[in-house]
Biopython code that builds the backbone (N, CA, C, O; Angstrom):
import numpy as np
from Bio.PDB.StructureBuilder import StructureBuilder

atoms = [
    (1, "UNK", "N", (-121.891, -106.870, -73.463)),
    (1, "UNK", "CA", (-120.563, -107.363, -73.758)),
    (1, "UNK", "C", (-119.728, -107.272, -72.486)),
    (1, "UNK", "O", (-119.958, -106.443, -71.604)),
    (2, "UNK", "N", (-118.662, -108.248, -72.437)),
    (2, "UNK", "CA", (-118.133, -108.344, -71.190)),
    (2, "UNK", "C", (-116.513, -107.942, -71.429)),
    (2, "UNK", "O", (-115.901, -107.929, -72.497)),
    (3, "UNK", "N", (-116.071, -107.649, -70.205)),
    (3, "UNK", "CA", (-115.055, -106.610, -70.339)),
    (3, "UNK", "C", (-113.595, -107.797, -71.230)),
    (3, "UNK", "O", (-112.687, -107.387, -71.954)),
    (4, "UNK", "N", (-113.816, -108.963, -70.894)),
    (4, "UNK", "CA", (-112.526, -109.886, -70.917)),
    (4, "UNK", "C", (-113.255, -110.841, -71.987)),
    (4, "UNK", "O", (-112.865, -112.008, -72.026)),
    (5, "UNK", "N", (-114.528, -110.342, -73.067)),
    (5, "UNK", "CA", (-114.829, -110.689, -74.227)),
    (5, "UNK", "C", (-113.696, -109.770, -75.275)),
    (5, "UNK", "O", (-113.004, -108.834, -74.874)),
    (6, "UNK", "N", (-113.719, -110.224, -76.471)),
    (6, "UNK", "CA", (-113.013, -109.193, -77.573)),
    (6, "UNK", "C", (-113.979, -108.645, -78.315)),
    (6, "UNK", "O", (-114.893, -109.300, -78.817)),
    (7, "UNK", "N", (-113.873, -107.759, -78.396)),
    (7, "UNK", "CA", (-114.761, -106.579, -79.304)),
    (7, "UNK", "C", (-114.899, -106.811, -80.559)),
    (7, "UNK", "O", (-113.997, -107.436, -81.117)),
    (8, "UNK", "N", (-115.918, -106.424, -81.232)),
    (8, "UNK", "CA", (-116.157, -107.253, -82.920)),
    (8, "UNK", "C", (-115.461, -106.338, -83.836)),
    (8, "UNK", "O", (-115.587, -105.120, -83.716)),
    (9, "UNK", "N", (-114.748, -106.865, -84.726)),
    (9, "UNK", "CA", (-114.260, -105.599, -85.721)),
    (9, "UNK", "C", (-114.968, -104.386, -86.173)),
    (9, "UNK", "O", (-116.098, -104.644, -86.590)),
    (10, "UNK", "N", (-114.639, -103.134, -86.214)),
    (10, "UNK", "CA", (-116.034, -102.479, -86.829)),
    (10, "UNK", "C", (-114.364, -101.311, -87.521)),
    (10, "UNK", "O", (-113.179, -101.160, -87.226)),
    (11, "UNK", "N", (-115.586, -100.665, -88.755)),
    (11, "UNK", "CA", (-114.685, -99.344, -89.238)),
    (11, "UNK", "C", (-115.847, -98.426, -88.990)),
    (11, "UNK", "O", (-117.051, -98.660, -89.094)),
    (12, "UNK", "N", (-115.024, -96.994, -88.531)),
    (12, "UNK", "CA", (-115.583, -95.545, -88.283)),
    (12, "UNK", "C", (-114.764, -94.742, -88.724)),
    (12, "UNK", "O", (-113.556, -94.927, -88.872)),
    (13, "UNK", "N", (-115.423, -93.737, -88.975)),
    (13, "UNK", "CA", (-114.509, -92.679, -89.315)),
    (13, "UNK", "C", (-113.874, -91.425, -87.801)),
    (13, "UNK", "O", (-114.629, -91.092, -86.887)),
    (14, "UNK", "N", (-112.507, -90.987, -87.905)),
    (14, "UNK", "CA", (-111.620, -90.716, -87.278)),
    (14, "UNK", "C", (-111.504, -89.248, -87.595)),
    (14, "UNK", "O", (-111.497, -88.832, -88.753)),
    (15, "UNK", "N", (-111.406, -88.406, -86.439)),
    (15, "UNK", "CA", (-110.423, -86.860, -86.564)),
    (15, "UNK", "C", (-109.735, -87.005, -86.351)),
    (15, "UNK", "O", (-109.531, -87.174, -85.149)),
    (16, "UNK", "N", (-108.622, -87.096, -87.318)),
    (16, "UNK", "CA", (-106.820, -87.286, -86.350)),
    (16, "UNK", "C", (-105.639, -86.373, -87.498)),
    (16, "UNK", "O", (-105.612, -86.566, -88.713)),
    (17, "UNK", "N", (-104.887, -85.548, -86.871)),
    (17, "UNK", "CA", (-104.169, -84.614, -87.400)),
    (17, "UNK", "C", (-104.526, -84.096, -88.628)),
    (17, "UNK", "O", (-104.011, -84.121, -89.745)),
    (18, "UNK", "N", (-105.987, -83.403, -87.946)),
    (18, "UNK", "CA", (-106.556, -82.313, -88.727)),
    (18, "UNK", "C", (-107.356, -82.744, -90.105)),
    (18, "UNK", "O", (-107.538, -82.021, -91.085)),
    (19, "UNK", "N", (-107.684, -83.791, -89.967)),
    (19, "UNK", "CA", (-108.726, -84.768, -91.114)),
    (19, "UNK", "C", (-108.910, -85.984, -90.772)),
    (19, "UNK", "O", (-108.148, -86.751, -90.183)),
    (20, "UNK", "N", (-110.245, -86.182, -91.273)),
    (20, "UNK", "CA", (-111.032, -87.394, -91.059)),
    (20, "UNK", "C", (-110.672, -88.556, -91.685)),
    (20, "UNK", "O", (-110.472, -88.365, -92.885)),
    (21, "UNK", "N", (-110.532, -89.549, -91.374)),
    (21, "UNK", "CA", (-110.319, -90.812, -91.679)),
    (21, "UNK", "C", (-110.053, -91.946, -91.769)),
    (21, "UNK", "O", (-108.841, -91.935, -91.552)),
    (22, "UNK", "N", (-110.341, -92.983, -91.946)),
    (22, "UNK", "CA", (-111.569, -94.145, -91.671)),
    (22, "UNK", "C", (-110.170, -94.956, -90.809)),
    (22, "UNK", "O", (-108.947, -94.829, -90.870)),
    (23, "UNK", "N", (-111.048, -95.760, -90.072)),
    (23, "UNK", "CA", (-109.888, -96.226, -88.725)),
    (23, "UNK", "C", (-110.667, -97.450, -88.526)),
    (23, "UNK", "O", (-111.869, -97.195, -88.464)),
    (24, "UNK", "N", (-110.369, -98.773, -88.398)),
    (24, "UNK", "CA", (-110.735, -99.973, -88.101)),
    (24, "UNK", "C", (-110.362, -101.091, -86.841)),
    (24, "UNK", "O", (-109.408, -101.843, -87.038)),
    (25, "UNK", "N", (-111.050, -101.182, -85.672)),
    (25, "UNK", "CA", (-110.476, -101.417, -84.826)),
    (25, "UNK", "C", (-109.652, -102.873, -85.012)),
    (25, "UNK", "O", (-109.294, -103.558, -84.054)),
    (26, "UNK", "N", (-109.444, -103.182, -86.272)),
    (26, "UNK", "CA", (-108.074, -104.501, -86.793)),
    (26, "UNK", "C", (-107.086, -103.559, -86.419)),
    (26, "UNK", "O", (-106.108, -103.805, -85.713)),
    (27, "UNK", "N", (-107.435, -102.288, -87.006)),
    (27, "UNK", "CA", (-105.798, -101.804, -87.538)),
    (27, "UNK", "C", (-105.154, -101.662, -85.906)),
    (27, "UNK", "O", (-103.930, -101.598, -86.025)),
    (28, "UNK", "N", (-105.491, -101.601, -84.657)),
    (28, "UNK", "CA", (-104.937, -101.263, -83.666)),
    (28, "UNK", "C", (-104.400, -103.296, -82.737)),
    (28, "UNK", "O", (-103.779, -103.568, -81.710)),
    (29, "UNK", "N", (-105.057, -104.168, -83.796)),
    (29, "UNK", "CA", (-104.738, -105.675, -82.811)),
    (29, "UNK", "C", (-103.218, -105.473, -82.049)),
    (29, "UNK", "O", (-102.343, -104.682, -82.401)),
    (30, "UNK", "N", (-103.178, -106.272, -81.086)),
    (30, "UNK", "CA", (-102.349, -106.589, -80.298)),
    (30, "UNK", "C", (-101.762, -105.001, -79.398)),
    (30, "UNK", "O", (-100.632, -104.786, -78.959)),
    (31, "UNK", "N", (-102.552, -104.412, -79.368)),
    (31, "UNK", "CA", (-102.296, -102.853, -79.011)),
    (31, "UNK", "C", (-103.952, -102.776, -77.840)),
    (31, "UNK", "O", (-105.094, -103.185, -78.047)),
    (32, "UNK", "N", (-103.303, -102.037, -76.609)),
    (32, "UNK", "CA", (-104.461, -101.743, -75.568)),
    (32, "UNK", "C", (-104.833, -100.522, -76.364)),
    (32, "UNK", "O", (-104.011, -99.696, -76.759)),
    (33, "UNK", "N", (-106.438, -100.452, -76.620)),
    (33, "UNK", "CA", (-107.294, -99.270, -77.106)),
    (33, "UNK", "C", (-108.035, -99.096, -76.440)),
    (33, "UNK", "O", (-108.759, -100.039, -76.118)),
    (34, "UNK", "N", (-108.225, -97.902, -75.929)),
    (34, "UNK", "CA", (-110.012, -97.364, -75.553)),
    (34, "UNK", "C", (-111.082, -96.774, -76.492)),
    (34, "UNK", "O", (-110.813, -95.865, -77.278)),
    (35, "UNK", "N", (-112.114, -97.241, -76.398)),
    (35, "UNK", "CA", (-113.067, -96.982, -77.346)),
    (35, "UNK", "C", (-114.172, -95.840, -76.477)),
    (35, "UNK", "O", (-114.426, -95.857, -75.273)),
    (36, "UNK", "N", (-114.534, -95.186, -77.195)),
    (36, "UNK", "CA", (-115.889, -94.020, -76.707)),
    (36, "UNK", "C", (-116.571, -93.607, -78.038)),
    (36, "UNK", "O", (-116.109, -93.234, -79.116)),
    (37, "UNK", "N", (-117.821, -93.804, -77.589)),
    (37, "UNK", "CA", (-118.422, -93.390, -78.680)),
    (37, "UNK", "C", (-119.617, -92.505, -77.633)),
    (37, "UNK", "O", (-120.150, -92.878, -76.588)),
    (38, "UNK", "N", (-119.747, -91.333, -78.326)),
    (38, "UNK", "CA", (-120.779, -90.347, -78.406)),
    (38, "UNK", "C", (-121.872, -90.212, -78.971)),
    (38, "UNK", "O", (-121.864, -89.225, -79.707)),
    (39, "UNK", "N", (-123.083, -90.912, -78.961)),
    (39, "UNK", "CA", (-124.240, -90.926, -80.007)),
    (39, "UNK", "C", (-124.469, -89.057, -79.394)),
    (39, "UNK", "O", (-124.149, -88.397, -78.406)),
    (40, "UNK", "N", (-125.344, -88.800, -80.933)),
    (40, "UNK", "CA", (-126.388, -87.482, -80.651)),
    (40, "UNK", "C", (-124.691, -86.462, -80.851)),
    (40, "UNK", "O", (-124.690, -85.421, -81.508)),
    (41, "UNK", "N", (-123.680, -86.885, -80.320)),
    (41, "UNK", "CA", (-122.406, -85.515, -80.265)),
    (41, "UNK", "C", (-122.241, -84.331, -81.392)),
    (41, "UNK", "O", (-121.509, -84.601, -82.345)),
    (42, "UNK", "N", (-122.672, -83.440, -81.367)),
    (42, "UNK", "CA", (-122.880, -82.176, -82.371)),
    (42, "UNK", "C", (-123.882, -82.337, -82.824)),
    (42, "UNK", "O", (-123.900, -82.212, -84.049)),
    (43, "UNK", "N", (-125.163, -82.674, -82.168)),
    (43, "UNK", "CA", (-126.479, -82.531, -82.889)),
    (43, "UNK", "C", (-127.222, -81.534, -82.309)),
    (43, "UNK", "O", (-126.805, -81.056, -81.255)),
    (44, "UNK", "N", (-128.036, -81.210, -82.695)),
    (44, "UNK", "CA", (-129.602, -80.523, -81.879)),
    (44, "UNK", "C", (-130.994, -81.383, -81.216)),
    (44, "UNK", "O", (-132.190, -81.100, -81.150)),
    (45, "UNK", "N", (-130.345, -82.321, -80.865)),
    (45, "UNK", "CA", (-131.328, -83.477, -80.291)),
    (45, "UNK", "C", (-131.425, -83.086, -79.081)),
    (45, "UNK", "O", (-132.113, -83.719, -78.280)),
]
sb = StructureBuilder()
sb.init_structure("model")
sb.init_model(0)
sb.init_chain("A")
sb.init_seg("    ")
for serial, (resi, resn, name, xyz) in enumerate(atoms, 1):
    if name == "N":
        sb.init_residue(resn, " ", resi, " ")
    sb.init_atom(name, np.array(xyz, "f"), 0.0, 1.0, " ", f" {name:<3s}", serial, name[0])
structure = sb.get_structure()
């Protein structure tokens, strides 16, 4: 994917003020976001 493509909608779930919950990168349109994702993060892999 290229940087000045748009990113495909997706929902994940979120830690944000102290509970989890579900966050959709719609809900942020017309807003600059950074995305990171961590595969394996808190595992024993």
């Amino acid at each position: 994917m290229l940087v000045t493509k748009q990113a495909p909608d997706f929902t994940g779930s979120a830690f944000y003020q102290g509970k989890i919950k579900k966050v959709s990168l719609s809900d942020y349109r017309g807003k600059w976001v950074v995305v990171c994702f961590y595969p394996g993060d808190f595992t024993f892999v």
